[in-house]
N, C-alpha and C positions, 0 to 999 in steps of 0.2 A: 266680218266674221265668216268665216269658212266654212259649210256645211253643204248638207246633200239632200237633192230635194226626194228621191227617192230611197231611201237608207237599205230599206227591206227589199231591195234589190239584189244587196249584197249574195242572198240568199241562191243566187242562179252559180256562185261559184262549186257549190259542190255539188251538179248537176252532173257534170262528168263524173266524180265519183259513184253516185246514184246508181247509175247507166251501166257502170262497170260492174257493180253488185248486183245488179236487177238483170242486165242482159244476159250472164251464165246461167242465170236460175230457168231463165227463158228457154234458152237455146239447149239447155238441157234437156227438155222436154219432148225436142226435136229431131234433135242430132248433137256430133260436135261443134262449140263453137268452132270458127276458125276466123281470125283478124287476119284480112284480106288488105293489104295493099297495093295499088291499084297500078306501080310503077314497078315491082319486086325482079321483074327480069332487068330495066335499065339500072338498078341497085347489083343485080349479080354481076352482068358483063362489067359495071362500072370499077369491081373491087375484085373481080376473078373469083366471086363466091369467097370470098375470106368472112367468115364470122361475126370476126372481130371488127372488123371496119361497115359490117351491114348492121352492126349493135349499134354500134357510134352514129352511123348516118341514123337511125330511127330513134335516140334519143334525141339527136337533134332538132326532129319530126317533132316529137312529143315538147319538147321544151317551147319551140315557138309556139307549137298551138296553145300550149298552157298557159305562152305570156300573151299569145291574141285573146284567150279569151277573160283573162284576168283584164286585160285593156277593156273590151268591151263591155265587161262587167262593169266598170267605172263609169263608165260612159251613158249606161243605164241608169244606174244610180245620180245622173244629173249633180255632181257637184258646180255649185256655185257659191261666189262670193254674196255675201249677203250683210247694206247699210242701210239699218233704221234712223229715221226720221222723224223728230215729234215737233209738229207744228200744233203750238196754244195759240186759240182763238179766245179773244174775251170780248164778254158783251156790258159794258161797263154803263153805270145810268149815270143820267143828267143831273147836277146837284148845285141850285142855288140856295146860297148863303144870307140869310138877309140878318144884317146886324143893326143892332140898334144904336146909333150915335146921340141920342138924346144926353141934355145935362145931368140928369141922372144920373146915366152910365159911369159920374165921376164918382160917387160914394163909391169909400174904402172900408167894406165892410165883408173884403175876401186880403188873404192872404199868400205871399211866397214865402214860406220856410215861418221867417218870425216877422217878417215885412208887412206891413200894411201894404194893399194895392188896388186900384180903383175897379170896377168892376169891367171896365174895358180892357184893363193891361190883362187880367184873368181871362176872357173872351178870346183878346189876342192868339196867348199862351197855348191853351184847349183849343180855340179852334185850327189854330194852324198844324197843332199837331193831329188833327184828325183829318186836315185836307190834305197831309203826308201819306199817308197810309190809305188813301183811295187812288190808289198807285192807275186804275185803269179806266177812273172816271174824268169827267168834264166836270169842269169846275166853274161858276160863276160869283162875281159875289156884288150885292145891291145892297147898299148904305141909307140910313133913312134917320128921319128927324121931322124936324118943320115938311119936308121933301121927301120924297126918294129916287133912288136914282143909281142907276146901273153903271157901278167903278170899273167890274172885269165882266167881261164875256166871258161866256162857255168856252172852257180852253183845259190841254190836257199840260198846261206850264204851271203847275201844281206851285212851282218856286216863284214863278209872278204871283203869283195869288195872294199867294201867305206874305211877300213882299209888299204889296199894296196893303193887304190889310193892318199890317206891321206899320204902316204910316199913317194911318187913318189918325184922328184928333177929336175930341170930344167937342161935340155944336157943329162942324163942320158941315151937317146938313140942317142947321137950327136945332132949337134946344126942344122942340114939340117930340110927337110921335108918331108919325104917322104908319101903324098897321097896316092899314088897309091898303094903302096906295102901294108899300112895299110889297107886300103878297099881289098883288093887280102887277106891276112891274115884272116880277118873278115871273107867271103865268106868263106874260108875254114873250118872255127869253126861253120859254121850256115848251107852249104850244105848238111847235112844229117839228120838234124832239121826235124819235121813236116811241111808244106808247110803250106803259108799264117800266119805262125807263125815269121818268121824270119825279123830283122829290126838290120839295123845298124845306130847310129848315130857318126857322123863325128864332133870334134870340133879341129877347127883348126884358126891359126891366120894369115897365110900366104898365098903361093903359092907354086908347086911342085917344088922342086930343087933337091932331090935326089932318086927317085923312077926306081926302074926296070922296074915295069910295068906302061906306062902308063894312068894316073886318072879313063882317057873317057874306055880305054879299061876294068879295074877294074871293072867301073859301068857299060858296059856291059853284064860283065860275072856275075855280080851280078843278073841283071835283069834275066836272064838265068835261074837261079836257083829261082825265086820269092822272091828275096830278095828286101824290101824297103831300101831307103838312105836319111837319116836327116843331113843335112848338115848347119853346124851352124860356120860361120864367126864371129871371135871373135875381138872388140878390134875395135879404134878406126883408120882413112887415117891418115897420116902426121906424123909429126916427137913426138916421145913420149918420156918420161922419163924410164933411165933403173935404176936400184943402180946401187953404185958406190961410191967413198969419196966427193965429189963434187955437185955429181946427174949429169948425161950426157944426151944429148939428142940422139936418133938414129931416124931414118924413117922405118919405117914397112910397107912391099906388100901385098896387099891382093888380091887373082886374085875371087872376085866375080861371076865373070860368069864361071867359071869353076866347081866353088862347086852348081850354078844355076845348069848346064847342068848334073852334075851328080845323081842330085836329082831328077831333070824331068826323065829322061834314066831309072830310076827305079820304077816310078811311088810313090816317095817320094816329100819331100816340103826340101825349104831353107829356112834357116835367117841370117840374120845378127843382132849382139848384140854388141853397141860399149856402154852398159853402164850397170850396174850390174844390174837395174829395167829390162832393155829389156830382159838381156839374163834369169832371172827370168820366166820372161810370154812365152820365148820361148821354154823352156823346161814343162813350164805348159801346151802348148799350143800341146805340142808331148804327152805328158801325154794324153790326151782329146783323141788323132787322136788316138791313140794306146793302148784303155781299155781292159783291161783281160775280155776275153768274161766267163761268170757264168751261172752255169742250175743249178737247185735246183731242186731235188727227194725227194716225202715227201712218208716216208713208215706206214703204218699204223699195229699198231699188235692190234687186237680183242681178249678178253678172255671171253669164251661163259661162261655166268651164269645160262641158261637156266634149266640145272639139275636139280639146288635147288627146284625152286617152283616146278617144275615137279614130286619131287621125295617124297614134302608133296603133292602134290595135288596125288596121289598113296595112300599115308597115309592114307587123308581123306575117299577116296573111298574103302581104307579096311575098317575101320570103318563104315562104311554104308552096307557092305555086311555083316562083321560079325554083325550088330543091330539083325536081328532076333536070331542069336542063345543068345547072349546076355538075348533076351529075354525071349526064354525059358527057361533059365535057371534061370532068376527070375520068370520066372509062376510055375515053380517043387519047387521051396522055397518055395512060396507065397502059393501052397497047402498046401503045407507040413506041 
């Protein structure tokens, strides 16, 4: 983009007009003005005192000064070329995933459109599309059951992520629960994180059954380290449909205040989602609480033009020095 670093410069062009308004008023006071040029005998011998050719030579006079200092005026005015630059910095947090693979997780007691689907194909679906849209965080994700156990590192391959967890299988880490150890796993993949960056979210559909350490103690040691805990209770109280040749019914635990107490203890929130719309807005709603904080640097590069006119208005003003010799040398013709 084109422009001029000082504009209000422009303002020195009608300087000479000023001058010329202001100095009669002056010189009135005085005496006659009279514009004295400094060469007016080598102009007479030059033309034999003709008029007409000393009008000519002194408009010429006046034309180049008026384009020296029209140049120079430009040249004040600092025009230069001028390319903005915006450099986005983001500061994106650490976000492990801890999912529940318990046999549980198979009750179909969520739905696609009119489809039955088990409550992991739902988990799948939501979670993936919300580790889509954490466009500038690290992603981890830790699978648990009888175990748990770290599937992905912290990685900004958002498309691995949701890929692995797209394969995951129901029991694959035993058919238990183990809270505790998956939040204790979690903390150890986010403890050396930058601080105030670090969040883990819990989706589970149960209650602790197989953990070494336990839950309360995990979120503890969480909060220790400044880690938040999203705890998200999946899946509807009472007895639910599992497959099967038949379709069977089972009953499913869920210990609500236990994923409550873990999420306060860390200065995190709970939910509960017994239906695919809820568990939708609750992962929307962690979305919101937990935006990749953004600064934006705009750098600006100048490229001075100022030369140019500077280096005619130079031009014009040799032109103006050399006029006299100029003109002698048409008055030694003009003898001759």
């Amino acid at each position: 983009m084109f422009t001029f670093a000082w504009p209000s410069m422009i303002l020195l062009l009608a300087l000479p007009l000023l001058a010329r308004y202001l100095l009669p008023r002056i010189s009135g006071r005085i005496g006659k003005a009279v514009i004295r040029f400094p060469h007016m005998e080598t102009l007479k011998k030059a033309f034999g005192g003709s008029s007409l050719q000393l009008n000519l030579t002194l408009k010429a006079f006046l034309l180049l000064a008026s384009l020296f200092w029209i140049c120079l005026t430009l040249a004040l005015m600092q025009p230069q070329i001028v390319n903005k630059r915006e450099d986005v910095q983001t500061e994106g947090y650490d976000i492990m995933l801890a999912v529940d693979l318990s046999g549980s997780m198979q009750a179909m007691d969520f739905s696609s459109g009119w489809t039955p689907v088990t409550r992991l194909d739902i988990a799948k679906s939501v979670v993936g599309n919300f580790v889509k849209e954490r466009n500038e965080d690290r992603i981890g994700l830790v699978l648990f059951g009888d175990f748990a156990y770290q599937y992905a590192p912290l990685t900004m391959d958002h498309d691995a992520v949701v890929k692995m967890l797209n394969e995951t299988v129901i029991s694959m880490a035993g058919d238990g629960t183990a809270i505790g150890d998956a939040i204790g796993l979690s903390v150890k993949a986010l403890r050396d994180r930058p601080e105030k960056s670090r969040v883990i979210i819990l989706l589970t559909d149960g209650e602790d059954t197989a953990s070494s350490i336990p839950p309360i103690q995990a979120a503890k040691l969480a909060k220790q380290y400044g880690i938040k805990i999203y705890t998200i209770g999946i899946g509807k109280k009472g007895p639910v449909m599992v497959p099967g040749p038949m379709g069977m019914m089972t009953r499913t635990v869920k210990n609500e205040n236990l994923l409550r107490i873990m999420a306060e203890t860390t200065g995190g929130s709970s939910f509960e989602a017994a239906d695919t719309t809820t568990l939708v807005k609750v992962y929307e709603k962690i979305n919101q609480l937990e935006k990749t904080k953004v600064e934006s640097r705009e750098y600006v590069i100048r490229t001075p033009l100022f030369r140019y006119p500077l280096a005619v208005a130079l031009l014009f003003l040799a032109c103006i020095a050399l006029l006299p010799l100029l003109l002698q040398g048409d008055g030694r013709r003009a003898h001759a």
